[in-house]
C-alpha positions in Angstrom: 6.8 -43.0 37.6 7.7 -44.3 34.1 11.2 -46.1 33.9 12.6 -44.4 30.8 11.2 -41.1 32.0 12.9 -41.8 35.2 16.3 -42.5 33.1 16.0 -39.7 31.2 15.9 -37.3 34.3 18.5 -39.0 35.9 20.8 -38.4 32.8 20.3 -35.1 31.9 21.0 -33.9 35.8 24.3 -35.9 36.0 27.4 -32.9 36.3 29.5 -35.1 34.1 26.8 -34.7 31.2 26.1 -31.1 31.7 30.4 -30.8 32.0 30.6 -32.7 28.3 27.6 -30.3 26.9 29.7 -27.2 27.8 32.8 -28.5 25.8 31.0 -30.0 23.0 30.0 -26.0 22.5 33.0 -24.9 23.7 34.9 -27.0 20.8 32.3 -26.4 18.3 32.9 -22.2 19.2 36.1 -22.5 19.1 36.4 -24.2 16.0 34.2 -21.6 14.4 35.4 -18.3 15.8 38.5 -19.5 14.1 37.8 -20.2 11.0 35.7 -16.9 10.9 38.8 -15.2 11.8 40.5 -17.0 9.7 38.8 -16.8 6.6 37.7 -13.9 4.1 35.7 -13.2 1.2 37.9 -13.5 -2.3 38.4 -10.0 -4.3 37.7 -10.6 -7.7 41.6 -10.4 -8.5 42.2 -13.9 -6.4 39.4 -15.1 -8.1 40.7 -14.6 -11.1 44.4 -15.8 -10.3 43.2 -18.6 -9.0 41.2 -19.8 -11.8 43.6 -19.2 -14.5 45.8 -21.7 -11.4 43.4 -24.2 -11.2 43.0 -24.1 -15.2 46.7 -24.4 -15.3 46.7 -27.6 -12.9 44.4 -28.9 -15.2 46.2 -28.8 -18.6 49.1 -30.3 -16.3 47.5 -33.3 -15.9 46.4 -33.7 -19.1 49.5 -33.4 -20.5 51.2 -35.8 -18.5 48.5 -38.3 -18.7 48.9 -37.4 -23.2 52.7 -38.2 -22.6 52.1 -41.4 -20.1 49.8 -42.8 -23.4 52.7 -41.7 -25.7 55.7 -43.7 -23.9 53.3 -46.7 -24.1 53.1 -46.4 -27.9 56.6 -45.5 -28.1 55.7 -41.8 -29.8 57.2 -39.6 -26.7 60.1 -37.7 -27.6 63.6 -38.6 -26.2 63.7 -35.6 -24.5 60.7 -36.2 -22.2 61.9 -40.1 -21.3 63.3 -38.7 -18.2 59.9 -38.0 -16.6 58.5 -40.3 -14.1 55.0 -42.2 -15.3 53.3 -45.0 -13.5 52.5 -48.1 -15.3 48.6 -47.9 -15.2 48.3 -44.3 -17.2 44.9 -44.7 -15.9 45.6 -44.1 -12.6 46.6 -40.5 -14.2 43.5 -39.9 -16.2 41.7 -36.4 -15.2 38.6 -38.1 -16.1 39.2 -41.0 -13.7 40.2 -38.4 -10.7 38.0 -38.0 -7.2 38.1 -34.3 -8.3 39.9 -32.3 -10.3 41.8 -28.6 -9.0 39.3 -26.3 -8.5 40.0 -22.2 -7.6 39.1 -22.8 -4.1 42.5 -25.1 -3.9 44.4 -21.8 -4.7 42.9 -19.2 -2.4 45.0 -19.5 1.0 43.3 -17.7 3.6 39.4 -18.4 2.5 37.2 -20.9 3.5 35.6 -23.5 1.1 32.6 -25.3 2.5 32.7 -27.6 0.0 36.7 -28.4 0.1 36.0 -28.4 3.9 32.8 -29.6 5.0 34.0 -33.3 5.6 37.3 -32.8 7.7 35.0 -30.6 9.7 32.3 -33.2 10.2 34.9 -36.2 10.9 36.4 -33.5 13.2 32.9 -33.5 14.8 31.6 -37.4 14.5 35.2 -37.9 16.5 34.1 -35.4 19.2 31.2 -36.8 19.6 32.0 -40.6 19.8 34.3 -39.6 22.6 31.9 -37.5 24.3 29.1 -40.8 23.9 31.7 -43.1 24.8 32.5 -41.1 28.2 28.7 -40.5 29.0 28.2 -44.1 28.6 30.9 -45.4 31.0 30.0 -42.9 33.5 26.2 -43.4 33.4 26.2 -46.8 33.9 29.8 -46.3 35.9 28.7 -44.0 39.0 25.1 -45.8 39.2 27.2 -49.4 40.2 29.6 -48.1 42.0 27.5 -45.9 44.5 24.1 -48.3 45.1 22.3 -46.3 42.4 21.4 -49.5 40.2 20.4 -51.2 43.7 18.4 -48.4 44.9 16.4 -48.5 41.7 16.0 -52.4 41.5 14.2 -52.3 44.8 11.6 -49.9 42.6 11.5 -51.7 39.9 12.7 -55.2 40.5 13.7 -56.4 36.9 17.2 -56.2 36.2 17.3 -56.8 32.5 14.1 -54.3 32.0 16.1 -51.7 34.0 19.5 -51.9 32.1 17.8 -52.1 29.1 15.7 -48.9 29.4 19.3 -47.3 30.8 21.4 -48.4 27.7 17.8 -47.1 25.4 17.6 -43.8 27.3 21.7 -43.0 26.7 21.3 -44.0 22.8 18.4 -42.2 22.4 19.7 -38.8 24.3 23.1 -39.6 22.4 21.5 -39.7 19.3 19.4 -36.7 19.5 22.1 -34.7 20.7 24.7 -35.7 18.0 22.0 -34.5 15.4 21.1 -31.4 17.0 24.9 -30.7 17.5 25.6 -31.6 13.9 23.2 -30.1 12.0 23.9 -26.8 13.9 27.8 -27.2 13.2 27.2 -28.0 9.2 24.8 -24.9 9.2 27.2 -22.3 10.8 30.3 -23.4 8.9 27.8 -23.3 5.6 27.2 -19.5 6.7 30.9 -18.9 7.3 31.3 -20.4 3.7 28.6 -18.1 1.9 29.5 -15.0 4.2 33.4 -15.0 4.5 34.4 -17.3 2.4 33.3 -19.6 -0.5 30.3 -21.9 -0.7 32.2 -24.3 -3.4 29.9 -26.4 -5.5 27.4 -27.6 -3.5 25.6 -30.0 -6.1 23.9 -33.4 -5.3 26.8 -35.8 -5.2 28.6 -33.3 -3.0 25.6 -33.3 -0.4 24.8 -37.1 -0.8 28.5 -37.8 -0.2 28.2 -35.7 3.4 25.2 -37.2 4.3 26.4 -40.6 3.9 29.1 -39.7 6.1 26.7 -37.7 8.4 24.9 -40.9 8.6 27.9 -43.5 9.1 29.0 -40.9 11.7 26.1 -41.6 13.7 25.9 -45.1 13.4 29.9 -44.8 15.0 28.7 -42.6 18.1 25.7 -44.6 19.2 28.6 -47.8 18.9 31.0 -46.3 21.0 28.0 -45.2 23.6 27.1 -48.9 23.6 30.9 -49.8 24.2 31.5 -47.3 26.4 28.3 -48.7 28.6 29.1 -52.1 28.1 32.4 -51.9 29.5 31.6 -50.1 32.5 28.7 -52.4 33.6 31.2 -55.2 32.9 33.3 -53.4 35.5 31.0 -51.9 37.3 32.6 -48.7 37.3 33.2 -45.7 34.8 37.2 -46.6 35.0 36.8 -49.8 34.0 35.9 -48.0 30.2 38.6 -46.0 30.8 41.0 -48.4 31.7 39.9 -50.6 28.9 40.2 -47.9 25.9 43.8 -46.9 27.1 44.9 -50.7 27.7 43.8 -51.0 23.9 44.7 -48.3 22.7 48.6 -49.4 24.1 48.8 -52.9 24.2 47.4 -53.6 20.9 47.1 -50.3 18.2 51.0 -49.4 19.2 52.2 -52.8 20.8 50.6 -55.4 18.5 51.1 -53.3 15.7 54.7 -53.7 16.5 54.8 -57.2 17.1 53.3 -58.0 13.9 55.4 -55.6 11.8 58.2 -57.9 13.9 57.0 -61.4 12.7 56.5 -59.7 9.2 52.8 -60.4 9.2 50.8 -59.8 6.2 48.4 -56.9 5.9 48.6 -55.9 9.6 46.0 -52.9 9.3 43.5 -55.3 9.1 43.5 -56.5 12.3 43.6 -52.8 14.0 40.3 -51.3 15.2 41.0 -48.2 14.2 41.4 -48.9 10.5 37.8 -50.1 10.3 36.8 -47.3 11.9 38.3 -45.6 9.8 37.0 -47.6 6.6 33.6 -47.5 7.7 33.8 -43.8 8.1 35.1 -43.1 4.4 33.9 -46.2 2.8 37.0 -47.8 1.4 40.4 -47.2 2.8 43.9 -48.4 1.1 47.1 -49.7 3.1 50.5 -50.1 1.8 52.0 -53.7 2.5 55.0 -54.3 0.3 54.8 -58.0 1.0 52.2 -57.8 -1.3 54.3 -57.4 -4.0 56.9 -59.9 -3.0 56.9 -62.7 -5.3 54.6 -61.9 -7.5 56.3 -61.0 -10.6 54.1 -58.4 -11.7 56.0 -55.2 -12.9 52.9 -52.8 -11.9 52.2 -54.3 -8.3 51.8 -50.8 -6.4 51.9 -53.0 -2.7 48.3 -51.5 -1.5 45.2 -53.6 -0.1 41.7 -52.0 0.7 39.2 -52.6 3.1 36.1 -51.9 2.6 32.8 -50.8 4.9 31.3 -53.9 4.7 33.4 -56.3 6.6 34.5 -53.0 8.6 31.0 -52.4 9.6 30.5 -56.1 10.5 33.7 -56.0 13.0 32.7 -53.1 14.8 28.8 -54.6 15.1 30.7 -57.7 16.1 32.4 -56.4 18.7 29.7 -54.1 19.8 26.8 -57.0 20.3 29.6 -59.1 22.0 30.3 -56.7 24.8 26.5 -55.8 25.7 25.4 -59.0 25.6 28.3 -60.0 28.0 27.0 -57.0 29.8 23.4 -57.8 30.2 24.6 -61.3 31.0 26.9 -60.4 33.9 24.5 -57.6 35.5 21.5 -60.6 35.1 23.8 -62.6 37.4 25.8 -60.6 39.4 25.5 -59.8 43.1 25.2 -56.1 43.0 25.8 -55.8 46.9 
């Protein structure tokens, strides 16, 4: 019988898998039954009122980016020298804004796909990086600890052919399933949106934006499935992952992050694995350090740094290669026995 083939079956009848299927659609019904619920389609009246809002919100910011331009050139009226302007007026410009108020940010109670569509799908991407990183451990995890991987060496006796199609078979199952899931999720919330709710502008930019998240998204599950795999073959068993994430998780992202905040280190965020998750996942990410501003003299220092999804993506490869090459080095040698 073909190896992968073989893999493949031996994946899809595991409980565990079967178990994480149910509340990956559990989750993903849950989350739309309430925002179904939740949601309702705009009478023209709240349309209207939230316009002329959104309109209003508008002219706001024009007129206090007009006023920030004015103190600069020492034209604003005394009364008005009270109000608060940052020292870039830039960083005030409309024209230089993300986005600007739209009715949608006015309507409680209705449901913008647009204005919604990427919490939703980071909701989602986080899911399913758990739910990969879990399937991984366990895969690998149950086959060491019960004889599994032995029974299958005396098959097929090549142990680097038969992790390898094990680790190939989970990312490809991972993968197939994360698109499946997603594209069905971004569908029915799109339906919710033009049904009960409010499609929002759905140009070109706004569906190149989610796709590029879509995409990163994926790139982040089939990680942590790699991780997750890596881990427990390093272990060799599925608590060894576990144990692993929540020694992490403690010792470093809350304890470390203490400890440096302690020694008064410099842009701490840096070294956390969440924030480059969390960089690679939006693209650019700012953190607040008001060392940065210490000593410098400058009168508009604001105290933030930004990472970016370059170096972020590199760390998380980094770390990534290093564990499943440890991995396949350790089962090569190892006395499975």
């Amino acid at each position: 019988m073909n190896l992968v083939r073989a893999e493949v079956e031996r994946l899809s009848a595991r409980r565990f898998v079967q178990l994480m299927v149910v509340l990956l659609v559990a989750a993903f019904a849950v989350t739309a039954a309430t925002t179904l619920a939740g949601s309702h389609r705009p009478t023209a009246e709240e349309m209207n009122a939230a316009r002329a809002q959104a309109a209003e919100s508008r002219q706001g910011m024009e007129l206090a980016y007009q006023q920030c331009l004015a103190r600069q050139n020492g034209t604003l009226p005394q009364s008005e020298m009270g109000n608060y302007f940052p020292e870039e007026c830039a960083s005030i410009d409309p024209i230089r804004q993300d986005r600007l108020p739209v009715a949608a940010d006015f309507l409680p109670g209705v449901f913008s796909f647009a204005g919604q569509a990427r919490p939703l799908l980071y909701f989602l991407i986080a899911f399913l990086a758990l739910f990969g990183f879990l399937v991984g451990a366990s895969y690998i995890g149950a086959d060491l600890n019960s004889g599994g991987v032995v029974n299958l060496l005396l098959w097929r006796p090549r142990r680097l052919a038969v992790l390898t199609a094990k680790l190939g078979t989970l990312l490809a199952a991972v993968l197939a399933l994360s698109v499946l899931a997603s594209l069905a999720y971004l569908a029915t919330f799109w339906t919710i949106g033009q049904t009960a709710g409010l499609p929002g502008r759905l140009d070109g930019e706004f569906w190149r934006s989610l796709g590029a998240v879509h995409g990163r998204g994926l790139v982040l599950v089939l990680m942590a499935s790699a991780v997750g795999f890596a881990i427990a073959t390093l272990g060799r068993h599925t608590a060894a992952a576990l144990g692993a994430a929540a020694a992490y998780a403690v010792l470093w992202e809350l304890g470390g992050r203490l400890v440096l905040e302690i020694v008064d280190a410099a842009r701490p965020d840096r070294f956390m694995l969440s924030s480059h998750i969390a960089t690679w996942l939006s693209g650019r990410t700012e953190f607040f350090d008001g060392r940065i501003c210490t000593g410098s003299g400058a009168s508009d220092c604001a105290g933030f740094y930004a990472l970016t999804w370059g170096p972020s993506l590199l760390v998380l490869l980094a770390l990534t290669g290093a564990l499943t090459v440890a991995a396949f080095a350790a089962f090569r040698r190892r006395d499975l026995i």
